[in-house]
C-alpha positions in Angstrom: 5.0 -13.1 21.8 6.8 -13.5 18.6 6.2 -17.5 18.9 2.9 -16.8 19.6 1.5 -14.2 16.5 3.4 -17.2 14.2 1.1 -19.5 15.4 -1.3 -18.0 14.8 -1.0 -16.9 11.6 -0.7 -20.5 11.2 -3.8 -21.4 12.7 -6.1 -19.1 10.8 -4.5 -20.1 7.5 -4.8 -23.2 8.5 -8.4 -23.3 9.5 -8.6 -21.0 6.0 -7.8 -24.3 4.0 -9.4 -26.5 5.7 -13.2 -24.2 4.6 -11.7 -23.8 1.3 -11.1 -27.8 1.1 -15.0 -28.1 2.6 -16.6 -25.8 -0.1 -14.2 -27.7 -2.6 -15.5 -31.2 -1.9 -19.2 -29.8 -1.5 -18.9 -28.5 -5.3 -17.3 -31.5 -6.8 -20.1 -33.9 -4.8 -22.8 -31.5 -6.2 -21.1 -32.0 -9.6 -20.4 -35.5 -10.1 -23.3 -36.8 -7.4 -26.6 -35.0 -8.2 -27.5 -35.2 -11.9 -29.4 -31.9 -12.9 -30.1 -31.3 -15.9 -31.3 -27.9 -15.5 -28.8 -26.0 -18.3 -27.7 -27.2 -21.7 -24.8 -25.9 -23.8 -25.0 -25.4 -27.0 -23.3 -23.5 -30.2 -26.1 -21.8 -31.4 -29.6 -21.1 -31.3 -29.9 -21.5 -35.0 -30.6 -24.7 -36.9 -29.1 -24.2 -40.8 -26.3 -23.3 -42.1 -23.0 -20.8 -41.7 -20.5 -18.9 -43.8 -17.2 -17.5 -42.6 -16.2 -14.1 -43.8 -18.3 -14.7 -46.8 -17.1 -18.4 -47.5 -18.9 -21.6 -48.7 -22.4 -22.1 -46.8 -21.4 -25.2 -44.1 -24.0 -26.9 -41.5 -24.6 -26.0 -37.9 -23.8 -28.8 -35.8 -24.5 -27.2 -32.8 -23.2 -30.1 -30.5 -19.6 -29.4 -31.7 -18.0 -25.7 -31.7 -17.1 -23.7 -34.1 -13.4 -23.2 -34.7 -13.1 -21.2 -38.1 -11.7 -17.6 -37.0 -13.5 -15.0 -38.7 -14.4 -10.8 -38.9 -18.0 -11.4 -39.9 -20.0 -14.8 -39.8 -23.0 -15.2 -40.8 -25.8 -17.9 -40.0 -29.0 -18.9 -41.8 -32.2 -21.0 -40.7 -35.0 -21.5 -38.0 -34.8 -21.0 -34.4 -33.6 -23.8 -32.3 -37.0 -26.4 -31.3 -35.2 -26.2 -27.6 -36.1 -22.8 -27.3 -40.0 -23.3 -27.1 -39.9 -27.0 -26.1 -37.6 -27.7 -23.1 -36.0 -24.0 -21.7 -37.8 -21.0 -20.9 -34.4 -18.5 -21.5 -32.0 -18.7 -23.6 -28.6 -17.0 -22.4 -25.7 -15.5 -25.2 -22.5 -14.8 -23.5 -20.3 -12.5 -26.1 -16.7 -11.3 -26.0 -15.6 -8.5 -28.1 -18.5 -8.7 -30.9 -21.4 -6.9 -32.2 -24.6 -9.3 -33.2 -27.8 -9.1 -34.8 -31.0 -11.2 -35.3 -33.3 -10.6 -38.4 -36.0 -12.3 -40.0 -35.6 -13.6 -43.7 -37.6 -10.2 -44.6 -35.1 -8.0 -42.9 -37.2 -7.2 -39.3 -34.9 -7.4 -36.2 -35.8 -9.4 -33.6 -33.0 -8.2 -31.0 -29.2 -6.9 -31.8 -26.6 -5.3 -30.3 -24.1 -2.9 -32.6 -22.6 0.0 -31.9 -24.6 3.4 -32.5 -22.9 6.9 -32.4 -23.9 8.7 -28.6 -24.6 12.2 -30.4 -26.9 11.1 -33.2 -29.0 8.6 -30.8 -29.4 11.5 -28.3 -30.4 13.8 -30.7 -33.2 11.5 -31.9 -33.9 11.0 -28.3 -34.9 15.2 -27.8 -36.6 14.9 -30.6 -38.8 12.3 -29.3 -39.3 13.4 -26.1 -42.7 14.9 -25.1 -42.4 14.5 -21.1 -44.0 18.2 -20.5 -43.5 17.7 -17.0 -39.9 17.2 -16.5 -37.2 18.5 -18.5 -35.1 15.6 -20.6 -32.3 14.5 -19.1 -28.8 15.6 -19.7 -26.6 13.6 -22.4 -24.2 12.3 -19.7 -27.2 10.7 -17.5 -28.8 9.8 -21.4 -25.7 7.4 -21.9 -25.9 5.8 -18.9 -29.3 4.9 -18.0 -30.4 4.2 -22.0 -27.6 2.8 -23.2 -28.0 -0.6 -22.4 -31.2 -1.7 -23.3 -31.0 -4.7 -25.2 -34.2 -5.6 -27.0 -34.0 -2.1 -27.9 -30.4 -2.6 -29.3 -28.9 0.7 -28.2 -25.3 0.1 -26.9 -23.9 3.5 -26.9 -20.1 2.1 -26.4 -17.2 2.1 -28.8 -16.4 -1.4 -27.8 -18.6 -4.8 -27.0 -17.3 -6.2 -24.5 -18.1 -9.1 -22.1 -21.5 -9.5 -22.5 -23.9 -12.1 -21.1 -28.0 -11.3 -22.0 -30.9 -13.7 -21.4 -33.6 -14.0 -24.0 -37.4 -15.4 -22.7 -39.0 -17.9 -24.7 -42.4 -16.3 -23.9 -41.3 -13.1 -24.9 -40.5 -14.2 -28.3 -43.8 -16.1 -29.1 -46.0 -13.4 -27.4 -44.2 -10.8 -30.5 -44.7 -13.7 -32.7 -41.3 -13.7 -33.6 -40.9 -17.6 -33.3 -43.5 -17.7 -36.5 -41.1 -17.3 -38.9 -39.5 -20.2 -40.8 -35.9 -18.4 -41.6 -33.9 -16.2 -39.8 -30.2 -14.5 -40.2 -28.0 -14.3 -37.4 -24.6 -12.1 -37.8 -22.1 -11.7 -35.8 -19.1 -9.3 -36.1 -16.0 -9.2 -34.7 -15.0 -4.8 -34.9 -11.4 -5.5 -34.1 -9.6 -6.4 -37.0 -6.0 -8.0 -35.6 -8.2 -9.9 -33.0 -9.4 -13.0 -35.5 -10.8 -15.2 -32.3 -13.1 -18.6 -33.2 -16.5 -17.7 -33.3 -16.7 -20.2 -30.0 -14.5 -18.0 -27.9 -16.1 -14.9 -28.9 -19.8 -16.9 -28.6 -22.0 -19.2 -26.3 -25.6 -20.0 -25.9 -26.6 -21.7 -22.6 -30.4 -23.1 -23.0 -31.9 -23.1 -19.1 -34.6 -22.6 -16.8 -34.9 -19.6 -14.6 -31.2 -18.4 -13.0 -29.3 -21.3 -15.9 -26.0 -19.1 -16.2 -25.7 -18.9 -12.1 -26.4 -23.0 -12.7 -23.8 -23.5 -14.7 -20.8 -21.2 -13.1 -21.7 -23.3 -9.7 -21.2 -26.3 -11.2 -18.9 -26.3 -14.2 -16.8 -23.1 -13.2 -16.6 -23.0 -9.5 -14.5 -26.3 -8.9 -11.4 -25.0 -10.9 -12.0 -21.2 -9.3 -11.7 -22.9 -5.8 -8.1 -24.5 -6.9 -7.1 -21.2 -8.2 -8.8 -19.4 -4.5 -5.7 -21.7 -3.0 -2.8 -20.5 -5.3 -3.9 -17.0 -4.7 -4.2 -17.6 -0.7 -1.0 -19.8 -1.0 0.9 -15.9 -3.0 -0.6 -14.2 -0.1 0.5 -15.7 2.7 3.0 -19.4 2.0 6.0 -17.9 0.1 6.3 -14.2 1.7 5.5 -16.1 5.2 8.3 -18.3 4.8 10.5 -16.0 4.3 10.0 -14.2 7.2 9.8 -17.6 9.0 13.3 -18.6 8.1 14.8 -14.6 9.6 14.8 -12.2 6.9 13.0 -11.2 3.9 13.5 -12.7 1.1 12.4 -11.1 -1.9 12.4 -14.0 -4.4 9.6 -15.3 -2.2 7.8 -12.2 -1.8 7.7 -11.7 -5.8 7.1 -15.3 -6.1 3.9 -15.1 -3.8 2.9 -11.9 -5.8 2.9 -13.8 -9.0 1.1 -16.5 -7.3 -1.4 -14.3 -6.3 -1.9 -12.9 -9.7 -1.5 -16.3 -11.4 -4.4 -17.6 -9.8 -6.5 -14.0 -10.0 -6.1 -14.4 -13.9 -7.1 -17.9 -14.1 -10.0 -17.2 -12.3 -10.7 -14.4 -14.4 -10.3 -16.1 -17.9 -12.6 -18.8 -15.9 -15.4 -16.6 -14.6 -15.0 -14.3 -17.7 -18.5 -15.7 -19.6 -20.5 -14.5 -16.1 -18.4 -12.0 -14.8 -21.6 -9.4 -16.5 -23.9 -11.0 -14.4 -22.6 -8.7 -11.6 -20.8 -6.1 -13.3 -23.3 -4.4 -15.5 -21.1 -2.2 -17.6 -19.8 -5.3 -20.6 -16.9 -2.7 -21.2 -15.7 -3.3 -17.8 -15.8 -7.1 -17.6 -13.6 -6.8 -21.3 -10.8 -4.2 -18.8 -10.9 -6.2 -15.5 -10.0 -9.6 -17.8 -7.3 -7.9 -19.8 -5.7 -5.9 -16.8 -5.1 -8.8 -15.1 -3.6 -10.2 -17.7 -1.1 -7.6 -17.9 -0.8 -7.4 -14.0 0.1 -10.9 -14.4 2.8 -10.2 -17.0 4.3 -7.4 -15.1 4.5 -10.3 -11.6 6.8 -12.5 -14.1 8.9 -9.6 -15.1 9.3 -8.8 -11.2 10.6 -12.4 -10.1 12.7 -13.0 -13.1 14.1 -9.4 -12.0 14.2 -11.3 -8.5 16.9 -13.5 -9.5 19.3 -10.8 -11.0 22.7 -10.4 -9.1 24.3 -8.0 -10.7 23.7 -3.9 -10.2 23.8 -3.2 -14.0 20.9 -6.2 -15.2 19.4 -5.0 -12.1 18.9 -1.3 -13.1 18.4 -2.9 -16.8 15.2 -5.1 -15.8 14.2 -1.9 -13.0 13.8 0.6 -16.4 12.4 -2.2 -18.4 9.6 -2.9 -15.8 8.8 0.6 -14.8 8.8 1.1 -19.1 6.1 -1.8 -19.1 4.3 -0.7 -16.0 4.1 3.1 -17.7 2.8 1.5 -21.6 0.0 -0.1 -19.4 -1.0 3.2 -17.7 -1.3 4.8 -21.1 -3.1 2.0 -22.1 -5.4 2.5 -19.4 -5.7 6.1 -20.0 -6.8 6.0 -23.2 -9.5 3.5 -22.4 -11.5 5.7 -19.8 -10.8 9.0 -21.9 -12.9 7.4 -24.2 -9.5 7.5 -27.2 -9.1 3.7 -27.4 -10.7 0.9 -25.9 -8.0 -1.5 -24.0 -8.5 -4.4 -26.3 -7.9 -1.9 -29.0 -4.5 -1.6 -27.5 -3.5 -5.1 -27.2 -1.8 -5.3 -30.3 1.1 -2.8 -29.0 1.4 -4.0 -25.3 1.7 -7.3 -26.7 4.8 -5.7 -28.4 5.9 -4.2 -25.8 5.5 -7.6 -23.2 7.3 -9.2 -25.5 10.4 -6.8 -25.8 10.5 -6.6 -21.5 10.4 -10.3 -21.4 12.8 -11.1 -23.9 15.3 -8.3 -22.1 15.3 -9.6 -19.1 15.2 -12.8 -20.3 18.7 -11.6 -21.9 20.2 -10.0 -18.7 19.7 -14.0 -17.2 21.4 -15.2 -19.8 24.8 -12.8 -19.3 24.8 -14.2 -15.7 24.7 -17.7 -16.9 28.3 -17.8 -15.6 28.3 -16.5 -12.4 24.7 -17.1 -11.1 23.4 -20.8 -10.9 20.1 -19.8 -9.9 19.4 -18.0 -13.1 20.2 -21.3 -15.0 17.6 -22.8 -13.2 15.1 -20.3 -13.8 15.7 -20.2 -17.4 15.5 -24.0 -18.0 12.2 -23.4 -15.6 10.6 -21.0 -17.9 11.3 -22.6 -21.2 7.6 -24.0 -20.8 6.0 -21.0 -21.0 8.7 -19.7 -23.6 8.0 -22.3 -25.7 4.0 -22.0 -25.7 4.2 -17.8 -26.3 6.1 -18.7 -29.3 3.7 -21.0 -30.6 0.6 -18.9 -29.9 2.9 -16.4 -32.2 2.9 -18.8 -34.8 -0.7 -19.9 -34.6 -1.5 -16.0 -34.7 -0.2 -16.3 -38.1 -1.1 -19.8 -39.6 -4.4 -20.4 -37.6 -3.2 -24.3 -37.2 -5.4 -24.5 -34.1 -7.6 -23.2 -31.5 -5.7 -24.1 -28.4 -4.0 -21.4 -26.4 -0.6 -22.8 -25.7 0.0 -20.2 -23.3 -2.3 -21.3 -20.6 -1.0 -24.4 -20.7 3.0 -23.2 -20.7 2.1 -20.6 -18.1 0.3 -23.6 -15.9 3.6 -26.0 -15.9 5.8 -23.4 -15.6 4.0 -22.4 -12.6 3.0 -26.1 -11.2 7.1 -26.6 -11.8 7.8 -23.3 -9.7 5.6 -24.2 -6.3 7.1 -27.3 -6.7 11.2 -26.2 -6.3 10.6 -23.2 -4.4 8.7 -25.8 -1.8 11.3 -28.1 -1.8 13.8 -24.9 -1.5 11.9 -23.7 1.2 11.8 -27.4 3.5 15.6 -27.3 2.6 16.0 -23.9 4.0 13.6 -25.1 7.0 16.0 -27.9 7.9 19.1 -25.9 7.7 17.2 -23.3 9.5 16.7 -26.1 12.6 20.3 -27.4 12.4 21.4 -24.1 12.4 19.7 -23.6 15.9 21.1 -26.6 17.2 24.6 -25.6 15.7 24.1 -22.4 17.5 23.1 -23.8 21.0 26.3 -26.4 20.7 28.5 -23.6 19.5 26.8 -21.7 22.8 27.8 -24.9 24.7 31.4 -25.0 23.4 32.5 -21.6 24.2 31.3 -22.1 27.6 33.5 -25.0 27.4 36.3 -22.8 26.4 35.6 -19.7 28.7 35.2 -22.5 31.4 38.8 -23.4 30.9 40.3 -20.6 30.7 39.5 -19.4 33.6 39.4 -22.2 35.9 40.9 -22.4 39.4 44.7 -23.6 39.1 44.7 -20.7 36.1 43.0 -18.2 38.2 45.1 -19.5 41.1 48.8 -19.1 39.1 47.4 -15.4 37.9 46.5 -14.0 41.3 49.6 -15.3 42.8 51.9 -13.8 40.2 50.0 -10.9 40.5 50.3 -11.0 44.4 53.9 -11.3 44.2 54.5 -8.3 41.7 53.2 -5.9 44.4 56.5 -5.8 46.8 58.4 -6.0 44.0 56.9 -3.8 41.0 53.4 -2.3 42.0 53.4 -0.5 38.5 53.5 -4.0 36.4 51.2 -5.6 39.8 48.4 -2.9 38.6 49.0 -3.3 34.7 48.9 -7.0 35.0 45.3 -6.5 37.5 43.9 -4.3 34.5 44.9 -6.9 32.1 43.7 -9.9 33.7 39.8 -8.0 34.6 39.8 -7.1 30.7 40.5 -10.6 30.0 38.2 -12.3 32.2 35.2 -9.2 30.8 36.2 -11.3 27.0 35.8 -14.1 27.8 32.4 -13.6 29.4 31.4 -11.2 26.3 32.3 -14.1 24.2 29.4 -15.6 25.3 27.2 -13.2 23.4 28.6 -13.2 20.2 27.1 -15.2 17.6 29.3 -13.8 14.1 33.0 -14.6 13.7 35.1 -11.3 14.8 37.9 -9.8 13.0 41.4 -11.3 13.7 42.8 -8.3 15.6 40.4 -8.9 17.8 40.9 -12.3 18.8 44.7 -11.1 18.9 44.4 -8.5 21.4 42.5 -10.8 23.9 45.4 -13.4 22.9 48.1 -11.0 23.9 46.0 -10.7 27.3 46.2 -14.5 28.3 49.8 -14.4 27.3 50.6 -11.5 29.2 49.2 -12.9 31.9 51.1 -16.1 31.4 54.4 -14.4 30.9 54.3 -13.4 34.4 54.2 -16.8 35.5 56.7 -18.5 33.1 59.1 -15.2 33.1 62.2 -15.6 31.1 60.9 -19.4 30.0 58.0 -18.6 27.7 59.5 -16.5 25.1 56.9 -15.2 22.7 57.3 -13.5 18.7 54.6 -12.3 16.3 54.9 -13.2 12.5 51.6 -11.4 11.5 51.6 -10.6 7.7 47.8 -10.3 6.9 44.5 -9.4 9.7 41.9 -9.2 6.8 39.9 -12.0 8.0 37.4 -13.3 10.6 36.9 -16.5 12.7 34.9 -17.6 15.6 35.7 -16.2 18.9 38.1 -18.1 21.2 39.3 -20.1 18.7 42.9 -19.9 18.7 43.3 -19.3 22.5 43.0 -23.4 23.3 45.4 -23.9 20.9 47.9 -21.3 22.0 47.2 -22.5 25.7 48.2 -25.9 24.1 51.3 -24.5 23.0 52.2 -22.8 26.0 51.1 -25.0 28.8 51.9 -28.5 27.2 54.8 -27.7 25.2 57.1 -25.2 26.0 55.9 -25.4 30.1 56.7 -29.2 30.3 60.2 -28.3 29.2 62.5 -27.5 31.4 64.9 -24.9 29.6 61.4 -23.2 28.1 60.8 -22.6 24.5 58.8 -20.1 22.1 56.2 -19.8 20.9 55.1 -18.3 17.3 51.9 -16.7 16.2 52.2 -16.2 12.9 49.3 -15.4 9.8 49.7 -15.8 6.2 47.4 -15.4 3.1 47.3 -17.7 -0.3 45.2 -17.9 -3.1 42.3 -19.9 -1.8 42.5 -19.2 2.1 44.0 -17.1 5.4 46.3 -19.7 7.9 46.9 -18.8 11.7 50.0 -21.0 12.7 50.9 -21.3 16.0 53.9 -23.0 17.0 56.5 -24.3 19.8 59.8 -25.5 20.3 58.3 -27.5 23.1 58.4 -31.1 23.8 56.3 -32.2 21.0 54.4 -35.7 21.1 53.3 -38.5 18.6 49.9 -37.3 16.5 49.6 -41.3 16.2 49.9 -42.0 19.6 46.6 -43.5 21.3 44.7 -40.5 22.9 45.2 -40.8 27.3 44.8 -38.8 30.1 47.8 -36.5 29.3 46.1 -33.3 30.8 45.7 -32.0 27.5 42.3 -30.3 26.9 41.1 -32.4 23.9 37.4 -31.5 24.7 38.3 -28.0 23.9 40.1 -29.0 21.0 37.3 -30.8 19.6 35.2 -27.8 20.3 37.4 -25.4 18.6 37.2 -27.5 15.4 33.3 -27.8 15.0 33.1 -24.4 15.2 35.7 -23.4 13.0 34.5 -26.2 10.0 30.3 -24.3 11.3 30.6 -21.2 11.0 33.4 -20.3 8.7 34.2 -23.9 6.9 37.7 -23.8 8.7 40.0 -26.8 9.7 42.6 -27.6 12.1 46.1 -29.1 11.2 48.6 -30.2 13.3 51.9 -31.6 13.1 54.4 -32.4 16.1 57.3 -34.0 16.8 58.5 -35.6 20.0 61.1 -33.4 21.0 61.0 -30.4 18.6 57.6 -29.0 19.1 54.2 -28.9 17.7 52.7 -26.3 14.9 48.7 -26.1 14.5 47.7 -24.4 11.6 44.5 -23.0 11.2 42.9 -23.0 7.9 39.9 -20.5 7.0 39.0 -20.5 3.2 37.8 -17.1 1.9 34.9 -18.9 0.6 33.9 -19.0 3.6 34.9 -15.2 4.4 32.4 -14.4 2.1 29.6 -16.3 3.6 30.3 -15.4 6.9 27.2 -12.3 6.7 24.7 -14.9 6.0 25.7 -16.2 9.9 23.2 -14.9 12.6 
């Protein structure tokens, strides 16, 4: 069922792409294939001249923008010939500025600035002479009035994303397009906020329905891309973690800043027309900057991600929730009417800057002890880099390029990038470590197999037989012994994770009880056991100790001992097992010797697998034989991450 509901979550997302991919190719065919000229961009609809915060007069060449940052620019001239001669609208996107449009003698022809709500709706009662309805309250005043355009009455505190459409027939049916000069103003009311007067302003000449023209063909490609970065957060990264048994929670941040990567860029995209659908402009100006800051607060989560210690983890937790609570406030203040959220910027800018460069800090202390925060630093130095330049460019006004999009966009690209090579690398060891598992299944049936095979099973009854008549108490201890034995070795078939020592001991002591009934007085048997802090696969001693027992000390004739013995060092834990038996050349060409080599062989794949153990063993013909067993604590410390 499981394998099922995977695939078809695959399926879907698949299909999912495949529609996105369609729409993709239908856009850019529309784009580059079928030549409309239906919409033309332009700076202005004014042909003169401009001045910049009261500067020299310069000429309006409106084929090139306008890159001079400014609080109040002003232009002079006629109206544009394109508006009566080729274009029936004319459409003025605005961000964040109040404009007007007066004749040389001072008459306005349309504006929009920012009028007080209490004075307007006073002059509204005292206009009113509907006898047959009472006027309507202030509250339903502000917003039905409020946003009539030609009538200039914005009853906001802040401008907004704005995007209005003028008529061509309109104007010459006032008679407005009679006049030879006209002055065009616009003002920008924040007064940290200097953005170029191309940012902040855009005319789009067209016929009927221009700006949904243009966003089809000029915006909609790049939105499509960014549709698969967001569908790629959802559903890739937090996916794959799931896929490769466990959650993961650098993927599942990762896919959340995806997701609110590509929301942003399709925001700061789609920002000119997002007031074709959302009437209120004050809205479109707190949608774009929220996910801005939504954004920021995703990068604070995944570099928080890669933290390993529990103190820069609490650290970056109370440095995010501080963020996440500025933003609230931020937010609060903007629909109490206090402060609009733009307004704000200036100290959440602040205040992303102080969370980022914290945490940035807390990956820097873990330099030492945490690779992966190396990487991520050297990863985000990108988008470091471009926030500092944007910083200085606040300042000196060198360009108009906003380095950030840029930093933030190869940081990003360079992200997907590792974390999908990280995530076919975990993939592959994910497979092998299946097929480890099944031979690892396959070996300790090996092992089980010969432990209790038919001349061992054979030996064991027979001593057991024999103990009857002569000692029925040791005859039923040595039964109980020999059924918990068998019960191990067939429970050892279920265990995936190395066990403690002690517990591989006691079922050790089991077989050797069992064979000290058989051997008697000729197996002698001592336990050097100085440390039991450890863990190793199941069953991985007992073929060596069988070793010891059967082809050492039993092959000689006097008997022997044999030693089980553990001891820590600095680096590892070693089980040695050793005999006094009869020992045999290492160098020797392997031969049908009745030894169990297959088991041996098993035993070390699955000690180097699942614990990174080795097997050493040294013997000489006619003194004995000691296997040591090597398990590195490195390994110790891995041995959770086994399933």
């Amino acid at each position: 069922m499981k394998k099922l509901l995977g695939s078809k979550k695959w399926t879907i997302g698949g299909i999912s792409i495949v529609i996105l991919l369609f729409i993709g190719l239908v856009v850019f065919g529309a784009q580059y294939f079928i030549k409309m000229d239906l919409t033309y961009s332009r700076t202005t609809f004014i042909e003169g001249e401009y001045s910049v915060d009261g500067g020299e007069w310069k000429p309006i060449d409106n084929d090139k923008p306008i890159n001079d940052r400014f609080h109040r620019i002003v232009f002079k001239g006629k109206l544009s010939e394109f508006l009566t001669d080729y274009y029936e609208t004319v459409t003025i996107s605005s961000r964040n500025v109040w404009f007007t449009l007066r004749t040389a003698e001072g008459d306005p022809v349309f504006e929009l600035t920012y009028q007080n709500v209490d004075t307007l709706y006073e002059l509204f009662l005292e206009s009113y002479n509907n006898p047959d309805a009472p006027p309507p309250s202030k509250e339903d005043f502000e917003r039905d009035y409020t946003m009539a355009f030609t009538d200039g009455l914005v009853l906001k505190n802040t401008p907004g994303y704005r995007s209005d459409t003028i008529y061509t027939k309109t104007l010459n049916y006032n008679g407005q397009m009679d006049h030879e000069e006209y002055i065009f103003e616009v003002t920008n009311p924040y007064s940290f906020d200097q953005q170029t007067f191309s940012e902040s302003f855009q005319v789009l000449y067209s016929e009927a329905n221009g700006s949904y023209q243009k966003f089809f063909f000029d915006v909609m490609p790049p939105i499509l891309a960014f549709v698969l970065v967001c569908f790629f957060g959802l559903f890739l990264f937090p996916i794959a973690g799931f896929i490769l048994g466990k959650v993961n929670y650098k993927y599942l941040a990762f896919g959340v800043l995806c997701f609110f990567w590509g929301i942003f860029m399709i925001g700061q995209r789609s920002s000119n027309y997002l007031n074709l659908w959302i009437l209120d402009p004050g809205v479109c100006m707190t949608i774009i900057i929220l996910l801005n800051y939504c954004l920021i607060t995703s990068i604070m989560f995944y570099l928080k991600s890669n933290l390993t210690g529990s103190v820069t983890r609490a650290v970056a937790n109370v440095t995010a929730t501080a963020y996440i609570l500025a933003v609230i406030a931020a937010i609060i203040l903007q629909f109490t009417g206090v402060m609009d959220l733009n307004a704000t910027s200036p100290n959440l800018y602040f205040c992303t800057a102080i969370g980022t460069l914290v945490i940035t800090i807390l990956l820097f202390t873990e330099i030492k002890h945490n690779t992966q925060a190396v990487v991520i630093l050297i990863s985000w130095t990108p988008l470091t880099l471009s926030i500092l330049l944007d910083a200085v460019n606040h300042y000196l006004h060198f360009t108009s390029i906003h380095f950030y999009h840029f930093g933030l966009a190869i940081t990003m690209l360079y992200q997907m990038v590792r974390l999908v090579f990280d995530l076919r690398k975990q993939y592959l060891e994910s497979i092998r470590y299946q097929q480890m598992q099944k031979e690892l299944y396959e070996a300790k049936v090996s092992v089980m197999v010969s432990q209790i095979q038919p001349h061992f099973m054979y030996n064991a009854l027979t001593s057991i037989a024999m103990m009857c008549s002569i000692d029925p108490d040791t005859a039923q201890e040595a039964t109980i012994t020999f059924a918990k034995y068998l019960r191990g070795n067939m429970d050892s078939l279920k265990q995936t994770k190395p066990i403690p020592f002690e517990q591989e001991l006691e079922h050790l002591k089991k077989y050797l009880y069992i064979e000290k009934l058989r051997f008697g007085k000729k197996l002698n048997l001592e336990y050097d056991i100085q440390t039991t802090d450890f863990v190793l696969p199941q069953l991985s001693i007992q073929p060596l100790v069988e070793n010891a027992v059967k082809h050492g000390v039993g092959m000689k004739k006097q008997g022997g001992t044999v030693t089980i013995a553990t001891r820590e060092t600095d680096d590892a834990y070693e089980v040695i097992i050793s005999d006094d038996g009869v020992g045999f050349d290492p160098n020797a060409e392997k031969k049908d010797d009745g030894r169990s080599h297959v088991g041996m062989e098993n035993t070390k794949r699955r000690l180097k697998d699942m614990c990174g153990g080795e097997v050493r063993i040294e013997s000489t013909v006619g003194e004995g034989t000691v296997a040591t067993v090597v398990l590195p604590k490195e390994g110790q410390r891995n041995e959770d991450t086994v399933s």
